[in-house]
C-alpha positions in Angstrom: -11.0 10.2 13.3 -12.0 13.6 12.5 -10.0 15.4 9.3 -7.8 18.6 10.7 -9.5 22.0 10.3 -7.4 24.8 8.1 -6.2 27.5 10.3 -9.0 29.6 8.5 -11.5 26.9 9.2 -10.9 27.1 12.8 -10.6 31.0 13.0 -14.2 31.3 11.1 -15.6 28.6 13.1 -14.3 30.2 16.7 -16.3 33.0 15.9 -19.1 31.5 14.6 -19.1 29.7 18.5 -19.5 32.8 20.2 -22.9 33.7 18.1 -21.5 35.8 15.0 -23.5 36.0 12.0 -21.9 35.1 8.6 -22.3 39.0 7.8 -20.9 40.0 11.1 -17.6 37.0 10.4 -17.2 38.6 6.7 -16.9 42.3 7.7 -15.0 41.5 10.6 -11.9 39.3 8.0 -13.0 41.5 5.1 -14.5 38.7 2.7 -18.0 38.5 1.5 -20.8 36.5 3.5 -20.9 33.9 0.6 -17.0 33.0 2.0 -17.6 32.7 5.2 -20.4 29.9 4.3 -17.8 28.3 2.0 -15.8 28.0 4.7 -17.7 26.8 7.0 -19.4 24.0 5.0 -15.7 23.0 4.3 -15.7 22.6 8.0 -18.5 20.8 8.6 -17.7 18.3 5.7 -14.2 18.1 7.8 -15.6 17.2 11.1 -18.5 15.0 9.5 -21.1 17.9 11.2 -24.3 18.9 9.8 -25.1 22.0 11.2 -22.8 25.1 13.3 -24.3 23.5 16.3 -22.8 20.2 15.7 -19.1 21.1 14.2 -18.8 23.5 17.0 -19.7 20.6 19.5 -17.7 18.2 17.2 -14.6 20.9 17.2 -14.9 21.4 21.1 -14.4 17.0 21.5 -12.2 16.3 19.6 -9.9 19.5 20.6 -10.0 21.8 17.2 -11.3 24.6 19.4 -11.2 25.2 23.3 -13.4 25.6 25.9 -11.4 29.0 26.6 -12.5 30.3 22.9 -16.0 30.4 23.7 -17.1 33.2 25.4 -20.2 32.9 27.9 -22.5 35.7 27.3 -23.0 38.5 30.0 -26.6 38.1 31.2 -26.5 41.1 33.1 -26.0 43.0 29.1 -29.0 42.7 28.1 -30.6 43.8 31.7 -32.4 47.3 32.2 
């Protein structure tokens, strides 16, 4: 079994889901993009994941994030 994310972990992660960049995660918590990498290769040690792909999918299983924190993109956005 899969090691428990930090509540920072999971909070950085969650965002990270929904297509943030690490620059977009650090202004948005007010830490440097160097942290938000920290913290998430902390995660993906955790959850045994190699990539953001694979921890989110990883996170998602084995319920460290849920389905409801992921937000499907609006196709219609990005429509003229």
């Amino acid at each position: 079994m899969t090691a428990a994310l930090t509540a920072r972990q999971r909070q950085v992660l969650a965002l990270a889901a929904n297509g943030n960049t690490n620059a977009a995660i650090a202004n948005w918590l007010g830490v440097t993009p160097h942290s938000v990498a920290e913290i998430l290769t902390a995660a993906y040690r955790r959850l045994g994941a190699a990539d953001r792909a694979q921890a989110v999918a990883i996170a998602l299983a084995v319920g460290e994030l849920g389905i409801h924190e992921i937000h499907v993109p609006d196709a219609r956005q990005g429509a003229p």
